[in-house]
C-alpha positions as CSV (number, residue, x, y, z in Angstrom):
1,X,-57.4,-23.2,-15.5
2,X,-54.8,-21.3,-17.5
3,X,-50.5,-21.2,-16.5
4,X,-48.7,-17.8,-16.9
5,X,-46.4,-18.2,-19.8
6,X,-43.6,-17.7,-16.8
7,X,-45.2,-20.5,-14.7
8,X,-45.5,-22.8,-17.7
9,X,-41.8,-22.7,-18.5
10,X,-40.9,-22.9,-14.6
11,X,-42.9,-26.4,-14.7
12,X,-40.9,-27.1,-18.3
13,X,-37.4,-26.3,-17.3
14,X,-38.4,-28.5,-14.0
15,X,-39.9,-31.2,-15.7
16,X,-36.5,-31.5,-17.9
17,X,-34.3,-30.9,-14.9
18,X,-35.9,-34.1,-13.5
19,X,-35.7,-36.2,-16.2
20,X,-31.9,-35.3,-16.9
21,X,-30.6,-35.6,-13.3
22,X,-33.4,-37.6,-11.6
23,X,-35.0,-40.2,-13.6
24,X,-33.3,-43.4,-13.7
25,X,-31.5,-44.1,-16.9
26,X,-31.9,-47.5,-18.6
27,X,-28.5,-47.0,-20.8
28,X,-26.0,-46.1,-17.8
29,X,-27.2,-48.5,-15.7
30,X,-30.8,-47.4,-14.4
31,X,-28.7,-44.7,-11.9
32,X,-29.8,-40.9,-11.9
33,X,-27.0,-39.2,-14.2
34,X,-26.5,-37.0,-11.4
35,X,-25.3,-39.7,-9.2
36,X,-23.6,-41.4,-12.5
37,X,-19.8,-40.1,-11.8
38,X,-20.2,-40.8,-8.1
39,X,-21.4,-44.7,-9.5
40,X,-18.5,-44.9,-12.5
41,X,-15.5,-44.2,-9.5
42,X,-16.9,-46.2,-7.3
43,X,-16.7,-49.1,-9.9
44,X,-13.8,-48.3,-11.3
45,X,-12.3,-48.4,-7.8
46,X,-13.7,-51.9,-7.0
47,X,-12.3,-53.3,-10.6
48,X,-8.8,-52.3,-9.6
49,X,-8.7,-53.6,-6.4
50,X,-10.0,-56.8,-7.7
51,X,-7.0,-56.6,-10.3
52,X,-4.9,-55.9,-7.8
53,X,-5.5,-58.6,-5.9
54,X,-5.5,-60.6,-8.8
55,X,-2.0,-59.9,-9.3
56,X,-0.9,-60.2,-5.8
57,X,-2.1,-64.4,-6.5
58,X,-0.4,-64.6,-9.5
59,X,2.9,-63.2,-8.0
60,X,2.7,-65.1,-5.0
61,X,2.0,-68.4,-7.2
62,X,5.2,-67.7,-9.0
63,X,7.2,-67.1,-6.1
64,X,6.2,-70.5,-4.9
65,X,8.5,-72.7,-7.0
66,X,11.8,-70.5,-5.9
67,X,10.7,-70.8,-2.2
68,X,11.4,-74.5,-2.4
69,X,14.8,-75.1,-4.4
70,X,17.9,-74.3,-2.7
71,X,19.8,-71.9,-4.4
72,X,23.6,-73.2,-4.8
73,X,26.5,-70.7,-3.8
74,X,30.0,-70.9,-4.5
75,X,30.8,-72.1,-1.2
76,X,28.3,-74.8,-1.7
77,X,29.9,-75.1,-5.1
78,X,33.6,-75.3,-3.5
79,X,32.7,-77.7,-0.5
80,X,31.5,-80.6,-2.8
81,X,34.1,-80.8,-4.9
82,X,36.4,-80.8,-1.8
């Protein structure tokens, strides 16, 4: 059975468009590259969202110790002395 030489580089060029976009790649996290900036957003998203709410704890932890003490005003100031 013999291929054209146009129907030999059609199955090529397909081949190679497969195993670009396709295939799943080992070294980007066995995800199609195709699908690879829909994958690296969708990470990226969830990271900061983690890190934000990572830094709402940690401001709401250091809030904490103000809640409690009573902040003293110069009326308070003026009253005990008088």
């Amino acid at each position: 059975m013999s291929l054209s030489q146009e129907k030999a580089k059609n199955q090529i060029a397909e081949f190679v468009r497969h195993y670009n976009e396709n295939r799943l790649h080992s070294a980007i996290g066995y995800i199609a590259s195709k699908n690879r900036d829909s994958q690296i957003f969708k990470e990226g998203d969830q990271k900061h969202e983690t890190a934000r709410e990572a830094l709402k704890q940690k401001r709401m932890e250091m809030r904490q110790p103000f809640a409690s003490k009573k902040i003293s005003t110069t009326a308070d100031t003026i009253n005990q002395i008088t």
